[in-house]
N, CA, C and O atoms as a CHARMM CRD file, in Angstrom:
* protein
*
  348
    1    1 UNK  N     25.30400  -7.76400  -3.45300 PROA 1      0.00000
    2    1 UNK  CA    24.96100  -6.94500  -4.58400 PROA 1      0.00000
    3    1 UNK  C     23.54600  -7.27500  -5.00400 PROA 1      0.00000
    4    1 UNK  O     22.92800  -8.33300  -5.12500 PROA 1      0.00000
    5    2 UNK  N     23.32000  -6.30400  -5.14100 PROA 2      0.00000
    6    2 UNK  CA    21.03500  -6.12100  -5.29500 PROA 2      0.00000
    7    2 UNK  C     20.96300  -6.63300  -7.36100 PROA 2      0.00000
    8    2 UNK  O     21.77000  -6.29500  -8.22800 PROA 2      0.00000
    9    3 UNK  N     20.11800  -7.21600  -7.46500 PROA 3      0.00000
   10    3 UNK  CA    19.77400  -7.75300  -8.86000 PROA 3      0.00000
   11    3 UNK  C     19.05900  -6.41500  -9.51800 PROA 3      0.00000
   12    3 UNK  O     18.25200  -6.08100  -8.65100 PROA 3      0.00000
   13    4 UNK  N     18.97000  -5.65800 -10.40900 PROA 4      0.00000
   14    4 UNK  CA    18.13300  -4.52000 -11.08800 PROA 4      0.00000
   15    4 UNK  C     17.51700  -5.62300 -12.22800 PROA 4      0.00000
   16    4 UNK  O     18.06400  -6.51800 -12.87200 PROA 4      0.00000
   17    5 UNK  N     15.86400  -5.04100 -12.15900 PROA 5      0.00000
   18    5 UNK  CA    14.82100  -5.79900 -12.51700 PROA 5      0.00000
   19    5 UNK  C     14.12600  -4.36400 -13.07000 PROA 5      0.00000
   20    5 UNK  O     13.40200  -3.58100 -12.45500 PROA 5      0.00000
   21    6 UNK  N     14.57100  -4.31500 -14.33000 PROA 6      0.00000
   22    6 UNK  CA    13.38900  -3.24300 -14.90900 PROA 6      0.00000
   23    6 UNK  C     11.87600  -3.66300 -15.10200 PROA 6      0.00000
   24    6 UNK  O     11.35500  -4.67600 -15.56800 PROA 6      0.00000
   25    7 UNK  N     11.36400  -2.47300 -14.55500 PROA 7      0.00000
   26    7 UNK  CA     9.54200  -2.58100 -15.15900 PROA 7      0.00000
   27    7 UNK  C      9.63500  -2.29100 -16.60200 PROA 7      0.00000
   28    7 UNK  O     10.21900  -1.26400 -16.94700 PROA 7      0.00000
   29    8 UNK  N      9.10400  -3.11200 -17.51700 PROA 8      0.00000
   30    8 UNK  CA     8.94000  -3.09600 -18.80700 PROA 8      0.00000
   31    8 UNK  C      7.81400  -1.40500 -18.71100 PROA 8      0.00000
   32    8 UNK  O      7.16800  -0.81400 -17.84600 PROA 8      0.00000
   33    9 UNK  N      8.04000  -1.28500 -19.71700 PROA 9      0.00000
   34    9 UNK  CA     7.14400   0.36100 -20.29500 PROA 9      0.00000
   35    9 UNK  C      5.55900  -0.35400 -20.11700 PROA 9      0.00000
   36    9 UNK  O      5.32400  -1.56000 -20.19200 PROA 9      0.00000
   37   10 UNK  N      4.58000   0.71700 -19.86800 PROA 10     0.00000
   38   10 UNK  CA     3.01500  -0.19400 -20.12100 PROA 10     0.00000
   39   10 UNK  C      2.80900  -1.03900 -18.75800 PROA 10     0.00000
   40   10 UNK  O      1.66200  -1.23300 -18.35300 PROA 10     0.00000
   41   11 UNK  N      3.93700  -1.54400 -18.04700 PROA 11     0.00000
   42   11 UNK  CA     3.36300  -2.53600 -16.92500 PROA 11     0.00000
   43   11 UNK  C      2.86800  -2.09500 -15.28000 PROA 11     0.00000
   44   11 UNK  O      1.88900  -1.39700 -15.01900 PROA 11     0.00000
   45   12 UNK  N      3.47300  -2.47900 -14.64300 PROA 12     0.00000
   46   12 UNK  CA     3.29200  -2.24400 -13.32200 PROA 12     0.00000
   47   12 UNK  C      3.04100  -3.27900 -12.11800 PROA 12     0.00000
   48   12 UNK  O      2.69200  -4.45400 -12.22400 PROA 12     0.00000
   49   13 UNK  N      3.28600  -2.59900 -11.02200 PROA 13     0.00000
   50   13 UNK  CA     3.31700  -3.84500  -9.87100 PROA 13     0.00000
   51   13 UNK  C      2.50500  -3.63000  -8.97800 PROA 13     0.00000
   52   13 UNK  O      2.29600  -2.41700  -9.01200 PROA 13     0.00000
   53   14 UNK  N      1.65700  -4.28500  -7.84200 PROA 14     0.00000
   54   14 UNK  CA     1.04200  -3.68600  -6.92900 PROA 14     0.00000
   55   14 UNK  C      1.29100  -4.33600  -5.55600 PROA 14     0.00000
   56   14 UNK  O      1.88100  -5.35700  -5.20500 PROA 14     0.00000
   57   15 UNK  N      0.76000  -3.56500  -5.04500 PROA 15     0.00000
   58   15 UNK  CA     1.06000  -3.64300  -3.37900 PROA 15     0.00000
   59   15 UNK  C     -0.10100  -4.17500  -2.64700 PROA 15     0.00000
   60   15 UNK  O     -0.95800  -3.29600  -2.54900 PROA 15     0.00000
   61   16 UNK  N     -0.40400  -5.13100  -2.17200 PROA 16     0.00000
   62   16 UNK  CA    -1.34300  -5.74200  -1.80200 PROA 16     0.00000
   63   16 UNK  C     -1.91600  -5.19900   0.00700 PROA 16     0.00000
   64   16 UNK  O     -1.08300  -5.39200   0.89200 PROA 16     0.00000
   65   17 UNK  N     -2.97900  -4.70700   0.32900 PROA 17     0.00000
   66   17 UNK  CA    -3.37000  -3.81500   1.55900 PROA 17     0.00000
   67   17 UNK  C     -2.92200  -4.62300   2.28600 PROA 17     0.00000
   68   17 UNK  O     -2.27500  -4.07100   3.17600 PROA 17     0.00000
   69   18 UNK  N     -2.94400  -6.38900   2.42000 PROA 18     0.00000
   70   18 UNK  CA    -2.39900  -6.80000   3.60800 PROA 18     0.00000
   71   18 UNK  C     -0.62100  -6.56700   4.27700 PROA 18     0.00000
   72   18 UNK  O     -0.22400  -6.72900   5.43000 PROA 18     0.00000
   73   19 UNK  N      0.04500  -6.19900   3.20900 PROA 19     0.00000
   74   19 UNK  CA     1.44700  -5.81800   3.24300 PROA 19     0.00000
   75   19 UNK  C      1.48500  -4.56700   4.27100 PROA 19     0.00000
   76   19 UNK  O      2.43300  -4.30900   5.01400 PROA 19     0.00000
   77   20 UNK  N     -0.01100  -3.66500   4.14900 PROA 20     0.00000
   78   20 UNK  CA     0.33900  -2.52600   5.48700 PROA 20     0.00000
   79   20 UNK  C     -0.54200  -2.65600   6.36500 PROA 20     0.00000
   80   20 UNK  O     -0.67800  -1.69400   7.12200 PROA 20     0.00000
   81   21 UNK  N     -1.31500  -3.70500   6.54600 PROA 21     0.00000
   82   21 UNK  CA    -2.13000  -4.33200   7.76700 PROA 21     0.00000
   83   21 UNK  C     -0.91600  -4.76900   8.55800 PROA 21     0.00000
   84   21 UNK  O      0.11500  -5.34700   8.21300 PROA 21     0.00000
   85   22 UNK  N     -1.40300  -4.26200   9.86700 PROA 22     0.00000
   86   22 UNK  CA    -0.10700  -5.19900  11.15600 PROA 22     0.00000
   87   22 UNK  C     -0.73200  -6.47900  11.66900 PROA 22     0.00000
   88   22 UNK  O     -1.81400  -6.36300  12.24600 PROA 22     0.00000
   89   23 UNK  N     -0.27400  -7.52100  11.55600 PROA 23     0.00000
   90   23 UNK  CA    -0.94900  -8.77900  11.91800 PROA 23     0.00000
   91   23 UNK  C     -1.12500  -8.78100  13.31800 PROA 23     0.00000
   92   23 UNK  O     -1.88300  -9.67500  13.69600 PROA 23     0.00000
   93   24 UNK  N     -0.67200  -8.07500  14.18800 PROA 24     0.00000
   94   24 UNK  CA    -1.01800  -7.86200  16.01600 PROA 24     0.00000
   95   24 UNK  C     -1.70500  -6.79600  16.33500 PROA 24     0.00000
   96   24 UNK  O     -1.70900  -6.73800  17.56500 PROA 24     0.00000
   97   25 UNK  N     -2.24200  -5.99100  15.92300 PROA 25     0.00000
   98   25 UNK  CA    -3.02700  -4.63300  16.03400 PROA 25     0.00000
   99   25 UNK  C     -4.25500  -4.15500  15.07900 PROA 25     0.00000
  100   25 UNK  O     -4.15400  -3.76800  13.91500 PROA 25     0.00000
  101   26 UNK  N     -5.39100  -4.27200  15.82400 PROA 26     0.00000
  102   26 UNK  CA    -6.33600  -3.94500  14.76300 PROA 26     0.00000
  103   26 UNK  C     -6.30300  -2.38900  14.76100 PROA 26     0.00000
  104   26 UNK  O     -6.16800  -1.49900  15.60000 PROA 26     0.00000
  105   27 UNK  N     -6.54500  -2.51300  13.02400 PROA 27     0.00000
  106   27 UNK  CA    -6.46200  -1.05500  12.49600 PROA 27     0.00000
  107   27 UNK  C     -5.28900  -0.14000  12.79300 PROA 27     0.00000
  108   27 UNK  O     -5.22000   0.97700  13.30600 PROA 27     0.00000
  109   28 UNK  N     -4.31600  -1.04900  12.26300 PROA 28     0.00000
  110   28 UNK  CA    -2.67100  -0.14800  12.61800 PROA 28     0.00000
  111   28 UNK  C     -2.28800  -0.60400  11.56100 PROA 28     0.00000
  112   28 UNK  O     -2.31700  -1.82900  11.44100 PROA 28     0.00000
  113   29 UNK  N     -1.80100   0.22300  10.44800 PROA 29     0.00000
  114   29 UNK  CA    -1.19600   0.33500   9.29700 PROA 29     0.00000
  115   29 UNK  C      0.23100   0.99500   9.03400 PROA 29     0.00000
  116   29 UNK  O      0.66500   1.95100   9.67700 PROA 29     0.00000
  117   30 UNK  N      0.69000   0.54900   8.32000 PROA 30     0.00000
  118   30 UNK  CA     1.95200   0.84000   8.20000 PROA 30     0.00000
  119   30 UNK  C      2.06000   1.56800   6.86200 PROA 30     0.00000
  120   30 UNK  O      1.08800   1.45800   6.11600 PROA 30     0.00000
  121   31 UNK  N      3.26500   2.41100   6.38300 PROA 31     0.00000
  122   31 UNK  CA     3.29400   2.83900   4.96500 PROA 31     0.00000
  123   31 UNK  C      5.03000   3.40400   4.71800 PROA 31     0.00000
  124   31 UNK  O      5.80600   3.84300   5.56700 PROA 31     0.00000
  125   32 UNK  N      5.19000   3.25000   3.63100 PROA 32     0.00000
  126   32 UNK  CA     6.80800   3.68100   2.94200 PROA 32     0.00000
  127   32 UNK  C      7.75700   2.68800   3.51500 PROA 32     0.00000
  128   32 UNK  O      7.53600   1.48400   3.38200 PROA 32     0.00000
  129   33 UNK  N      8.51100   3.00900   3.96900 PROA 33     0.00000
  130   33 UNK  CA     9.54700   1.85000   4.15500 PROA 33     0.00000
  131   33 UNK  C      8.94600   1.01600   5.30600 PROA 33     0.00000
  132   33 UNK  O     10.07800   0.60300   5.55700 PROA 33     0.00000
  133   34 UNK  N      8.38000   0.55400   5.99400 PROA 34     0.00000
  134   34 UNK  CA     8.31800  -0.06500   6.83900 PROA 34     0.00000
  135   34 UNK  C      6.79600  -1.09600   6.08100 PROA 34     0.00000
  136   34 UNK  O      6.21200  -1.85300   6.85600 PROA 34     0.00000
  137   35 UNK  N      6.48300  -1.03900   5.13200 PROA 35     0.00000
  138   35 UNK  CA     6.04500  -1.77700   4.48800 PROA 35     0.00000
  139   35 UNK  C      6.40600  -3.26200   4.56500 PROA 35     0.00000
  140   35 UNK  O      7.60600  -3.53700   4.56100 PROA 35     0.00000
  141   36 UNK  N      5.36300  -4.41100   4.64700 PROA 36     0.00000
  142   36 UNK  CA     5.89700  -6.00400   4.52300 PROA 36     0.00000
  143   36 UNK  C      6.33900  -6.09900   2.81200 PROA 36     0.00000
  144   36 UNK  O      5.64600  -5.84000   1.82800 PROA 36     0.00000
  145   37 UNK  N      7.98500  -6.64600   2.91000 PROA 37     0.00000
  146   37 UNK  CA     8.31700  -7.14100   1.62200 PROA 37     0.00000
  147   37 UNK  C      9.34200  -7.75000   1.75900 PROA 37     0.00000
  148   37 UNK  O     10.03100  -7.89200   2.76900 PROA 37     0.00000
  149   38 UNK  N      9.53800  -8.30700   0.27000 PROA 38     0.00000
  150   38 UNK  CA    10.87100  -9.17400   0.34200 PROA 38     0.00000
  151   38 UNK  C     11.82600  -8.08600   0.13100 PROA 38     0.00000
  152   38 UNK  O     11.35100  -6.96500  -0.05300 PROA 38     0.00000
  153   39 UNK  N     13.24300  -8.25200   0.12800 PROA 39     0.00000
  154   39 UNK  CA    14.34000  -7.36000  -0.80000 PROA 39     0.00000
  155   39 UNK  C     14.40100  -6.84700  -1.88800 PROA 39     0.00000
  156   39 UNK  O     14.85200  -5.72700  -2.12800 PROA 39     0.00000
  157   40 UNK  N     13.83800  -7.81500  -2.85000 PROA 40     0.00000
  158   40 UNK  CA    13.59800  -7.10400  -3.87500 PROA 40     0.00000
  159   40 UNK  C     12.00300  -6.39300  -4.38000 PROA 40     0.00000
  160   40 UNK  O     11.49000  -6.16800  -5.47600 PROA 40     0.00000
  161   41 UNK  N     11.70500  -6.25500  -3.38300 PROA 41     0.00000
  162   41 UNK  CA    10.06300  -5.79200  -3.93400 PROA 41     0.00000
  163   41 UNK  C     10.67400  -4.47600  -3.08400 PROA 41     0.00000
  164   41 UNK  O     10.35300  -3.46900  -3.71600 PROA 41     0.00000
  165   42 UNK  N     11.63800  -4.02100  -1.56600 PROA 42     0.00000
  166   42 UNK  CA    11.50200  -3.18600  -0.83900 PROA 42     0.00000
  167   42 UNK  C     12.25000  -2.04200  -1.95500 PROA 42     0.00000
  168   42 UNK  O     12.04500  -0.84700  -1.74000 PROA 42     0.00000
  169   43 UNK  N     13.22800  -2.50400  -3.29700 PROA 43     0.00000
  170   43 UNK  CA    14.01900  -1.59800  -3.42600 PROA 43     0.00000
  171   43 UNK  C     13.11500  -1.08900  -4.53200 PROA 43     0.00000
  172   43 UNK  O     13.66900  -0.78200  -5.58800 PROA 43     0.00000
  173   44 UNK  N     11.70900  -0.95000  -4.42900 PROA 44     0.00000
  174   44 UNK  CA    10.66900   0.01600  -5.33800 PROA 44     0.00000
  175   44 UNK  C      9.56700   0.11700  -4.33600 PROA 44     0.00000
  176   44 UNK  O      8.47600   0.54300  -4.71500 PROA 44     0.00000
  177   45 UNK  N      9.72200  -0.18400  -3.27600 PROA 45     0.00000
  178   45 UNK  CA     8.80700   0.17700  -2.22700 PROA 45     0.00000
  179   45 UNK  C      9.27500   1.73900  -1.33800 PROA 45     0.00000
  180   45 UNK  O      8.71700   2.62800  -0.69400 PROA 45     0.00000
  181   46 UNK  N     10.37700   1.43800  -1.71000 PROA 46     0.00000
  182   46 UNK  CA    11.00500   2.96400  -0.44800 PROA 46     0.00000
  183   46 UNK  C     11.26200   4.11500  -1.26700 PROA 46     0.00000
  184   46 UNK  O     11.73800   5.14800  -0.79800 PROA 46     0.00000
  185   47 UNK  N     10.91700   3.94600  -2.65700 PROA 47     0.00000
  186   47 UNK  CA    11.02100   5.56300  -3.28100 PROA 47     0.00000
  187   47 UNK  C      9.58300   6.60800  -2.78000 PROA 47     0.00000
  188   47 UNK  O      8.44200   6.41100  -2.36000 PROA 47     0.00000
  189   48 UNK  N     10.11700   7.32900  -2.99000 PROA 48     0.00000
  190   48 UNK  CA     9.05200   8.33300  -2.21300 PROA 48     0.00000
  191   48 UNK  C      7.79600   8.40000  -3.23300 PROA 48     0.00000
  192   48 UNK  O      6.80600   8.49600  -2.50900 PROA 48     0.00000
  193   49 UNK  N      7.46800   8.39400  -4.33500 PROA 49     0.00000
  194   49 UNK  CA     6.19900   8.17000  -4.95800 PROA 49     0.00000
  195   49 UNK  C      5.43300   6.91800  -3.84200 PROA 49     0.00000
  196   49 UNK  O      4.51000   7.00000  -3.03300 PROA 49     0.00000
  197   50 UNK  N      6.14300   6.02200  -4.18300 PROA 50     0.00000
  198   50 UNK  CA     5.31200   4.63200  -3.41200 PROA 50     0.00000
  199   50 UNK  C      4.95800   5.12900  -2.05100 PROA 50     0.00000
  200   50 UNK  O      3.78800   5.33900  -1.73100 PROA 50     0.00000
  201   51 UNK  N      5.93200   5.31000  -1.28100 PROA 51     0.00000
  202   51 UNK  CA     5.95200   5.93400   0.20500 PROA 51     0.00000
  203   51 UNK  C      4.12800   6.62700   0.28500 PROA 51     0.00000
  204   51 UNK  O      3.10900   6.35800   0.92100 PROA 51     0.00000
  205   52 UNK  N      4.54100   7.62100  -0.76900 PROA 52     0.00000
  206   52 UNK  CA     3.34900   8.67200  -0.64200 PROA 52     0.00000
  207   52 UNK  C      2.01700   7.83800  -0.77400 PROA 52     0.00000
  208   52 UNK  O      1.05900   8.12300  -0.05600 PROA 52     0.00000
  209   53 UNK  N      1.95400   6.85200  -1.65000 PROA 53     0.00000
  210   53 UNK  CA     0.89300   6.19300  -2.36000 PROA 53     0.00000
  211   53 UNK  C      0.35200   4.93500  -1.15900 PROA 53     0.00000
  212   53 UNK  O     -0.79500   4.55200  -0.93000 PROA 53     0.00000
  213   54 UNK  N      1.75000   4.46800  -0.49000 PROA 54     0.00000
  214   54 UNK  CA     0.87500   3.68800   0.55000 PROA 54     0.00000
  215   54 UNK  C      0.79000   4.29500   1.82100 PROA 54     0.00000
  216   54 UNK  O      0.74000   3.68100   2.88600 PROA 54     0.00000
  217   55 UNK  N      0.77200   5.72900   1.65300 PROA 55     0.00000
  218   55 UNK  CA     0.80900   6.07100   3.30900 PROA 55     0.00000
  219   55 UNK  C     -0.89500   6.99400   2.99100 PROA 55     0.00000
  220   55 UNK  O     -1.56100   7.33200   3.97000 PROA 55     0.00000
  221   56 UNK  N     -1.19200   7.17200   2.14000 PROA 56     0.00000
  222   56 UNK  CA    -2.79500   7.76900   1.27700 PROA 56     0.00000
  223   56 UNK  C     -3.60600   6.41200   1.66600 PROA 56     0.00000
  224   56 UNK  O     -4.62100   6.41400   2.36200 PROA 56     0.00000
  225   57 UNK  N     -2.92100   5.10800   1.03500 PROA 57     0.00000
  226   57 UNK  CA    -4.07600   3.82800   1.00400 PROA 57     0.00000
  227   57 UNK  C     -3.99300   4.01000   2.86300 PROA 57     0.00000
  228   57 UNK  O     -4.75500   4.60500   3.62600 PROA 57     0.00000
  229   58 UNK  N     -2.71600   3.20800   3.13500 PROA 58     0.00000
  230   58 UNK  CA    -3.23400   3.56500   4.99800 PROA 58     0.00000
  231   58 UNK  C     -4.24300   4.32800   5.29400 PROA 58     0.00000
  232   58 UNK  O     -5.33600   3.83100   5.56500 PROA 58     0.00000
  233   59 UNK  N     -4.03800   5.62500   5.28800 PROA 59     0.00000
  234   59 UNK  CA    -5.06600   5.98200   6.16500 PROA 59     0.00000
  235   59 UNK  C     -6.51400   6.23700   5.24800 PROA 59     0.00000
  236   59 UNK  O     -7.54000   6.42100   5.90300 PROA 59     0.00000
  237   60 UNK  N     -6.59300   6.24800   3.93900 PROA 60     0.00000
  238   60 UNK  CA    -7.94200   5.80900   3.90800 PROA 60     0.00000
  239   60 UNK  C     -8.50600   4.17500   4.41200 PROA 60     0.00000
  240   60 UNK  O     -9.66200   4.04700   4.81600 PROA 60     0.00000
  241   61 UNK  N     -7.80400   3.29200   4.35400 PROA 61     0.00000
  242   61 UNK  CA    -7.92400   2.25700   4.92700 PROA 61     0.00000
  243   61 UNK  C     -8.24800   2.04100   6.17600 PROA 61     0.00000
  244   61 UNK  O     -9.16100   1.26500   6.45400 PROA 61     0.00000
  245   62 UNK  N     -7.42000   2.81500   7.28100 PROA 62     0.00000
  246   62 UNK  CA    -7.76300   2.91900   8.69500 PROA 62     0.00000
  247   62 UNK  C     -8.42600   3.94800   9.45900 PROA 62     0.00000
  248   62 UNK  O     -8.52200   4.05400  10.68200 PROA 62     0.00000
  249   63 UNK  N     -9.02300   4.94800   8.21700 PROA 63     0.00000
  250   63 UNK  CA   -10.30600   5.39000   8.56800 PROA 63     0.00000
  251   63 UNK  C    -11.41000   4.64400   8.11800 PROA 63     0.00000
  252   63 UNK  O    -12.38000   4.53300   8.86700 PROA 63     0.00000
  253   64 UNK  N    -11.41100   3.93900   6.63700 PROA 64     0.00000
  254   64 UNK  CA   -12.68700   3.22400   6.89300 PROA 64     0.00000
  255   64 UNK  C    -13.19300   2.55200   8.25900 PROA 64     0.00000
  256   64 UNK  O    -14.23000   2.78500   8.88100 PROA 64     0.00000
  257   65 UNK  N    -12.05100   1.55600   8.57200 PROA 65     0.00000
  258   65 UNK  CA   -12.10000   0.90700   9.52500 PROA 65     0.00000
  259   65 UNK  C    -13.01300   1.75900  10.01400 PROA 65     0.00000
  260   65 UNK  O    -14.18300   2.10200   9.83900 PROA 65     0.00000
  261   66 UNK  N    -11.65600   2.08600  10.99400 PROA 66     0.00000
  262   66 UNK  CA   -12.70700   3.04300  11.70300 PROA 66     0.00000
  263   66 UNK  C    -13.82300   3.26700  11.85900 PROA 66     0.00000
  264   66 UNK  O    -14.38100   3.06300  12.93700 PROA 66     0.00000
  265   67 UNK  N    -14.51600   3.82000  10.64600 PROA 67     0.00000
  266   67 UNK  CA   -15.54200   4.27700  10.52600 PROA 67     0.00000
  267   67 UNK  C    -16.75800   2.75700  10.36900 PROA 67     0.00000
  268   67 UNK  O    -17.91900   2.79500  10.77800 PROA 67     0.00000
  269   68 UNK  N    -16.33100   1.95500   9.92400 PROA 68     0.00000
  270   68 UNK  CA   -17.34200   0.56600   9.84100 PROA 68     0.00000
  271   68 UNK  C    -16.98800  -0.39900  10.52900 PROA 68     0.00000
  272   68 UNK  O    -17.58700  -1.46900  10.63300 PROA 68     0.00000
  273   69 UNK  N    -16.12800  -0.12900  10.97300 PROA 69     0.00000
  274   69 UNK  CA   -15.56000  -2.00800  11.87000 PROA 69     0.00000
  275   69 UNK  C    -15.38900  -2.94200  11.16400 PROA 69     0.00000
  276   69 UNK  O    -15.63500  -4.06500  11.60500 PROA 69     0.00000
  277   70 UNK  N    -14.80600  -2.72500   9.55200 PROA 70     0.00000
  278   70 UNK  CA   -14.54500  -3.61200   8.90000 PROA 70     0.00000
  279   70 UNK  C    -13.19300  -3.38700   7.67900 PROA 70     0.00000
  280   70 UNK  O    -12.68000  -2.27400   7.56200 PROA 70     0.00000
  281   71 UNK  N    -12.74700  -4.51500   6.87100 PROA 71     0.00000
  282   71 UNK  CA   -11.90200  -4.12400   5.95700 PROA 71     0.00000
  283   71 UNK  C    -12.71700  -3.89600   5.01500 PROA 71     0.00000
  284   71 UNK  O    -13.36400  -4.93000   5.18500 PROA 71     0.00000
  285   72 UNK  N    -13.20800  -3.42100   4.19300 PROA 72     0.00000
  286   72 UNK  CA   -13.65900  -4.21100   2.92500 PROA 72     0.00000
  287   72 UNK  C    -13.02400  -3.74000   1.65900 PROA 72     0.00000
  288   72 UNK  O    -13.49600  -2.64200   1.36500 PROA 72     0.00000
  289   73 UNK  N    -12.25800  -4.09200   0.91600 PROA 73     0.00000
  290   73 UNK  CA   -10.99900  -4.25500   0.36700 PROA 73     0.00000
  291   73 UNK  C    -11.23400  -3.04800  -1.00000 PROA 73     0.00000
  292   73 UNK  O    -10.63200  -1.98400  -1.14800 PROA 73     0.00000
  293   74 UNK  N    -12.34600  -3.66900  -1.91100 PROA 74     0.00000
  294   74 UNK  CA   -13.27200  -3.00300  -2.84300 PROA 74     0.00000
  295   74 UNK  C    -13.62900  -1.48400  -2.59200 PROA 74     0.00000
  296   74 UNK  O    -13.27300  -0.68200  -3.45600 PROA 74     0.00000
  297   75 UNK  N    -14.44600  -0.93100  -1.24200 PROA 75     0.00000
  298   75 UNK  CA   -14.68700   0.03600  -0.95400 PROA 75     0.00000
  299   75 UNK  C    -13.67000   1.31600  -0.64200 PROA 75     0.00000
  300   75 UNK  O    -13.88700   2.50500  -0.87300 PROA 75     0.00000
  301   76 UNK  N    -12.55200   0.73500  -0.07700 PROA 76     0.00000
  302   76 UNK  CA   -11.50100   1.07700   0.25000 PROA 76     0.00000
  303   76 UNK  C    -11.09200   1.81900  -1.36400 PROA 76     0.00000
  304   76 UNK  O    -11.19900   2.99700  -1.70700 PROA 76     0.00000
  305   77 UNK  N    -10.54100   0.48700  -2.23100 PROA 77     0.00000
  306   77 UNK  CA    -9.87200   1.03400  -3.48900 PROA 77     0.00000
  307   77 UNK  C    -10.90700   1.77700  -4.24500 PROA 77     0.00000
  308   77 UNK  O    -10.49600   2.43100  -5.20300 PROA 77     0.00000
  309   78 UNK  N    -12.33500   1.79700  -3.95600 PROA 78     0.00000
  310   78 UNK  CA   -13.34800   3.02100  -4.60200 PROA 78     0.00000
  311   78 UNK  C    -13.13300   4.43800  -4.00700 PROA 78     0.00000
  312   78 UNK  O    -13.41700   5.35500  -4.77800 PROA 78     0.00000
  313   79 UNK  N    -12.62400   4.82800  -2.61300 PROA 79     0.00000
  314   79 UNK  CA   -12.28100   5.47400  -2.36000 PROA 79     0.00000
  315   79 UNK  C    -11.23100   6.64500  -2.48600 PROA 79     0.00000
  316   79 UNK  O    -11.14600   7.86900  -2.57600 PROA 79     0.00000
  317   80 UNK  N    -10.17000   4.99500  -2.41400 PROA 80     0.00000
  318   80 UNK  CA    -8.68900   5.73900  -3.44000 PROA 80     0.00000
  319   80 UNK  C     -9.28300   6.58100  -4.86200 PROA 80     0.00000
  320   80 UNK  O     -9.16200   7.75800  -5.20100 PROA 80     0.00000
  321   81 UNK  N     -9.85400   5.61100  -5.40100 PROA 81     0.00000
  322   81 UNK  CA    -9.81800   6.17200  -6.74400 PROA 81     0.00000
  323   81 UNK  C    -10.79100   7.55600  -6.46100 PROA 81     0.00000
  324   81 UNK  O    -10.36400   8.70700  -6.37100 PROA 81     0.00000
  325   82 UNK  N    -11.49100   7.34200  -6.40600 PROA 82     0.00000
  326   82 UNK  CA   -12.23900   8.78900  -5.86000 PROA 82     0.00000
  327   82 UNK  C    -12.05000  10.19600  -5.15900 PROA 82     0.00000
  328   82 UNK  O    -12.72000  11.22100  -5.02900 PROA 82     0.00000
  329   83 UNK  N    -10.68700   9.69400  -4.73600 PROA 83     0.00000
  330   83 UNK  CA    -9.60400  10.57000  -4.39500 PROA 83     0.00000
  331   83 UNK  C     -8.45700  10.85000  -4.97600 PROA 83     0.00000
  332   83 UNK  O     -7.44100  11.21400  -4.38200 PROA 83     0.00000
  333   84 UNK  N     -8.60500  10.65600  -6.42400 PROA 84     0.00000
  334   84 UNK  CA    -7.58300  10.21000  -7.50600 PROA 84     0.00000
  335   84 UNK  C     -6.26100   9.40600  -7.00900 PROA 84     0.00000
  336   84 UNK  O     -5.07000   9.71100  -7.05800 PROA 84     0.00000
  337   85 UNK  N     -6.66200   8.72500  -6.71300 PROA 85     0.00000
  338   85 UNK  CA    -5.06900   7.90800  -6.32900 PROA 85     0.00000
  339   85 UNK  C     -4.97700   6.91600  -7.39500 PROA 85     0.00000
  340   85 UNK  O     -5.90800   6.38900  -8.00300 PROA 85     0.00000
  341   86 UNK  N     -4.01000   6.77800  -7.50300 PROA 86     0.00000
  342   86 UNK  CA    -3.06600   5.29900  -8.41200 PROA 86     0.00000
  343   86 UNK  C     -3.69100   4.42600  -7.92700 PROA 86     0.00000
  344   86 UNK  O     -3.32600   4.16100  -6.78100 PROA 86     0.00000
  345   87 UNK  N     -4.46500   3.86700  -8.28900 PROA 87     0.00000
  346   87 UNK  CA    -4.94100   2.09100  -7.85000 PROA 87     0.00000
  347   87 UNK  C     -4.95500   1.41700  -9.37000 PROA 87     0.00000
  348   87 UNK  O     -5.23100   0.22600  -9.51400 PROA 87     0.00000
């Protein structure tokens, strides 16, 4: 039986980019359920808002790459936001 852990009103949690970095593949990202987490972080990771929100960071993430041959973590989340995303 799963523990229910309400988000207080006002708060929030975040998802850290290395959670959809694949530690054996450069520039292979992952997003929605197949996300790195524990059990209880996965049962607010697999609703489809989140899904949507880390499968947007992915691939702006693994097009930067792409595009620079690098992570850079900052530029990335200027992007999101610039693309109105939740960051």
């Amino acid at each position: 039986m799963g523990t229910y852990l309400e988000v207080e009103s006002g708060s929030y949690f975040d998802i850290p980019l290395g959670a959809l970095q694949s530690i054996n593949i450069e520039n292979l990202y992952g997003a929605g359920r197949i996300v790195s987490s524990d059990e209880v972080a996965f049962a607010a990771i697999r609703v489809m808002g989140t899904c949507f929100a880390t499968g947007h960071a992915a691939g702006v993430a693994a097009a930067y790459q792409a595009l620079n041959g690098n992570v850079d973590r900052e530029k990335i989340r200027e992007e999101l936001k610039r693309q109105n995303a939740l960051v």
